[in-house]
C-alpha positions in Angstrom: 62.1 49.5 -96.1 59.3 46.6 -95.9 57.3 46.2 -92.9 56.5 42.5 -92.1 54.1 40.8 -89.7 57.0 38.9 -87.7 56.5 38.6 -83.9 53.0 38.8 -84.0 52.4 34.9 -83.5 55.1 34.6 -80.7 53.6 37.6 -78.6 49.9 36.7 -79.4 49.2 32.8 -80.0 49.0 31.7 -83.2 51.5 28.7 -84.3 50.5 25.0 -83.8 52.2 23.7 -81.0 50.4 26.8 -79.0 46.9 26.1 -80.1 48.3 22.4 -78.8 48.8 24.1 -75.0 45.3 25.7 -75.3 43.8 22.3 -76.1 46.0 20.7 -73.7 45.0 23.5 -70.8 40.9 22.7 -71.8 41.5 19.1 -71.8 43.1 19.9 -68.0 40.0 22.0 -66.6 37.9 19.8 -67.8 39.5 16.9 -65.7 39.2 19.1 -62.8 35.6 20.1 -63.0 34.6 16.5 -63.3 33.9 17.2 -67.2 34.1 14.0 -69.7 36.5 15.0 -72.2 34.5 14.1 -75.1 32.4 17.1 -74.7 35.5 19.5 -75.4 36.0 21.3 -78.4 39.6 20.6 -79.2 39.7 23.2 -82.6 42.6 22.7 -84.8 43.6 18.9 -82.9 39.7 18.3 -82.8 40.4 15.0 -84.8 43.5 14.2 -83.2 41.8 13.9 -80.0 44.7 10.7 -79.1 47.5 12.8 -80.1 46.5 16.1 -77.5 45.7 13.4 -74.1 49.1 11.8 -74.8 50.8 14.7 -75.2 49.0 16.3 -71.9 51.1 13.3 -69.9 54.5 15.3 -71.2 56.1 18.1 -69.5 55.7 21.0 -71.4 59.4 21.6 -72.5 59.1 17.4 -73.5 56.1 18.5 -75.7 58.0 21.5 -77.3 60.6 18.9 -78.4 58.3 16.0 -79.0 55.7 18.3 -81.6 58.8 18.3 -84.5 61.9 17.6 -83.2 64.4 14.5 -82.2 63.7 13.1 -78.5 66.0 12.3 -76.1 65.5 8.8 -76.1 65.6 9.0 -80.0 68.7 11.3 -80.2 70.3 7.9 -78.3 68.8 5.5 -81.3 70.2 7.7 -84.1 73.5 9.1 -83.7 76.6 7.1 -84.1 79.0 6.7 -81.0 81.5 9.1 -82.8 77.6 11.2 -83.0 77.2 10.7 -79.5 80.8 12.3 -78.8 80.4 14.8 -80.7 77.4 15.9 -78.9 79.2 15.6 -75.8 76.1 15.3 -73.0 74.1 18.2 -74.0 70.3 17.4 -73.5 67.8 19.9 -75.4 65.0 18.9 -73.1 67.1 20.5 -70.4 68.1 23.5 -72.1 64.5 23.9 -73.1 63.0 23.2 -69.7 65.6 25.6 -68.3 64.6 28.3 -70.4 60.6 27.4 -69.8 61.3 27.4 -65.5 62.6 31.2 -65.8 59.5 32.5 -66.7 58.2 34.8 -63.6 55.7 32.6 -61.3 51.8 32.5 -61.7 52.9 33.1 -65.5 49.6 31.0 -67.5 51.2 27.8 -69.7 50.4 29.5 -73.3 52.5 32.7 -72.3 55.1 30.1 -70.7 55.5 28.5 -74.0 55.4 31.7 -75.6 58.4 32.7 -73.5 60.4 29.9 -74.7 59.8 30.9 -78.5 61.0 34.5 -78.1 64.0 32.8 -76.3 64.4 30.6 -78.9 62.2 30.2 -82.2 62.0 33.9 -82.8 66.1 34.9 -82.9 67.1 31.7 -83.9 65.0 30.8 -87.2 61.9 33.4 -87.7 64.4 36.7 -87.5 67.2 34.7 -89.0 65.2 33.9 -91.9 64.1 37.5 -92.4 67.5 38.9 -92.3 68.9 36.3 -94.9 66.4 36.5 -97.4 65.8 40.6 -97.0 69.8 41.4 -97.3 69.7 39.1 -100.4 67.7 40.8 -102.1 69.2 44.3 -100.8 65.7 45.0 -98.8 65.5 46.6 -95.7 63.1 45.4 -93.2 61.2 46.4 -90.5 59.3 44.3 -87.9 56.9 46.5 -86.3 55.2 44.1 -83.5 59.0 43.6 -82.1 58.7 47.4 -81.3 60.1 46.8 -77.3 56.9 48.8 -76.4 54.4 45.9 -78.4 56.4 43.2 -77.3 56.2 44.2 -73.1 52.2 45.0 -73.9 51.9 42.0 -75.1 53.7 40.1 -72.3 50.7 41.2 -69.7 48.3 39.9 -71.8 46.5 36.7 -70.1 46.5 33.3 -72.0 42.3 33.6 -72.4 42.9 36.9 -74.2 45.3 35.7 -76.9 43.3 32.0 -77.8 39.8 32.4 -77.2 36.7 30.6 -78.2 39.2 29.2 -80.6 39.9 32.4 -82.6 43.4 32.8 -82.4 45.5 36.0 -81.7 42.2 36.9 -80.1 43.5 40.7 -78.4 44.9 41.7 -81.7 42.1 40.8 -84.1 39.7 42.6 -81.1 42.0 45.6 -82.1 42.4 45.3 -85.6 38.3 45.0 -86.5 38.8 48.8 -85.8 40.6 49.2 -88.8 40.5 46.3 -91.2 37.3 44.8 -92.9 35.6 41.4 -91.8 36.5 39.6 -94.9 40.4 40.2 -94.2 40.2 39.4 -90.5 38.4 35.9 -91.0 40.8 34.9 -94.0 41.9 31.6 -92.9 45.7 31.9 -91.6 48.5 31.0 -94.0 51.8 30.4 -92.7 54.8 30.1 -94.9 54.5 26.7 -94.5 56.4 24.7 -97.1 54.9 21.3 -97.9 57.7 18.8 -97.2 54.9 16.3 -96.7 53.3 16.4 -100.3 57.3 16.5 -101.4 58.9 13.8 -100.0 56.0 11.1 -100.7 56.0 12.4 -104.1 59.1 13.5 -106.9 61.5 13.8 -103.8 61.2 10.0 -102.9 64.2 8.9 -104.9 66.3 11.5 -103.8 65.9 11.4 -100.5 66.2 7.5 -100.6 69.4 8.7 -102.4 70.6 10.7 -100.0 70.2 9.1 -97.2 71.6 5.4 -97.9 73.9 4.2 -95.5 76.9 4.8 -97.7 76.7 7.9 -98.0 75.6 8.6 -93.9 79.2 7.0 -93.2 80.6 10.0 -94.8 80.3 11.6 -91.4 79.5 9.1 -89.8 77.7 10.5 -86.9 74.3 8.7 -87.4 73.0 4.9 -87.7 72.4 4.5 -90.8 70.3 1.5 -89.9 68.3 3.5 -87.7 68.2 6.5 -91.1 66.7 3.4 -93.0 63.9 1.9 -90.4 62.6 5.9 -89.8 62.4 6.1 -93.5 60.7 3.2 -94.3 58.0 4.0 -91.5 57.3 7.1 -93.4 57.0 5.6 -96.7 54.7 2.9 -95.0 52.7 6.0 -93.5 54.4 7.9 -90.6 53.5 11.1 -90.9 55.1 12.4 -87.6 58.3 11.6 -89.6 58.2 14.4 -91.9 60.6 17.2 -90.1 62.5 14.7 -88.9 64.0 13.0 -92.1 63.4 16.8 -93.3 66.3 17.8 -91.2 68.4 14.4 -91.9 68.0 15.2 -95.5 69.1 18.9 -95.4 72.2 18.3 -93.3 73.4 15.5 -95.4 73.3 17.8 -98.2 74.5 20.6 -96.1 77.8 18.6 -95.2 78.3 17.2 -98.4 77.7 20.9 -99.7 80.6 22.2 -97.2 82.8 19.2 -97.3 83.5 19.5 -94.1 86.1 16.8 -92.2 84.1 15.6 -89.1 
């Protein structure tokens, strides 16, 4: 079998909307103590200074949503009646907050939001993921920092031990200099990250403007199309915080059409 690394940025601080909830927790003390803000090191959002104070105004299941998925008050603007229907009431930001509230009091807000990946991100898409694409190719895995023992270590670990002095994953680098050399410990991280952004304002333009005109949107018909049309052109125009989201129109539409599915 392979061993692979999954696990070890849900249990010790590593993705971006984290590092977002260290900035976020910084910005916070610093209000407290009387600090100006402009003194803060922000690391990774240190020139999207805006971006962090506006999100600190959010609840912290809001922000989980907000960082690269369809809001509520969004969610109203793009689906359809029949979309709306089909949803039926349910509210992510209520199932998120819901899962966020259970975790045990005095609990700091990294390893809150930490909890509410392993409830959800972790199962849902990273182990998904590695169980679609390892059977595929007949490989058996193995995901050694999901060991029960590794993952209940790592749940009494403090918030200042996993993002410190903005090294991130702080207790298991401490642990790994034992063993590894300096050069691989302060290689710069690299997530499998795909680059939708580069993509879609470059040879995937056309296509996605294919795919998502209004004709074919009333296939379904679960979204606006109008609405489809006005988020697209605000990214063409320069909208970055657009990416996942027509991301994830364009995959479904080619997802249904894919399936033929009678909605």
């Amino acid at each position: 079998g392979r061993r692979r690394g999954d696990g070890a940025d849900d249990l010790f601080a590593s993705y971006g909307h984290i590092r977002l909830e260290s900035a976020i927790a910084a910005l916070n003390r610093a209000t407290l103590e009387g600090r100006k803000p402009g003194s803060l090191e922000f690391g990774f959002f240190d020139g999207r200074r805006k971006f962090v104070s506006d999100m600190a105004g959010l609840d912290p299941w809001v922000r989980r949503l907000a960082y690269a998925a369809f809001m509520e008050d969004e969610k109203k603007e793009l689906l359809s009646s029949k979309g709306k229907m089909y949803l039926n009431g349910a509210d992510t930001t209520v199932f998120l907050r819901d899962i966020y509230q259970r975790s045990p009091e005095g609990t700091g807000v990294v390893n809150k939001m930490l909890y509410l990946d392993i409830s959800t991100l972790l199962p849902n898409e990273i182990l998904f993921f590695n169980d679609m694409l390892s059977m595929a190719h007949s490989v058996e895995v193995r995901t050694p920092f999901l060991d029960y023992r590794m993952v209940e270590l790592a749940c009494t670990i403090s918030d200042t031990l996993k993002i410190r002095d903005g090294m991130l994953k702080y207790t298991l680098r401490k642990v790994a200099a034992r063993y590894l050399p300096k050069e691989i410990l302060e290689r710069p991280k690299e997530g499998f990250v795909l680059p939708e952004n580069q993509w879609m304002r470059g040879e995937m333009l056309p296509m996605i403007r294919e795919t998502l005109t209004e004709e074919r949107l009333a296939a379904h018909g679960l979204f606006d199309g109008a609405y489809v049309n006005g988020l697209l052109n605000r990214f063409v125009d320069g909208d970055e915080t657009l990416t996942f989201k027509l991301w994830t129109l364009v995959m479904f539409q080619i997802w249904y059409e894919d399936h033929k599915i009678t909605i």
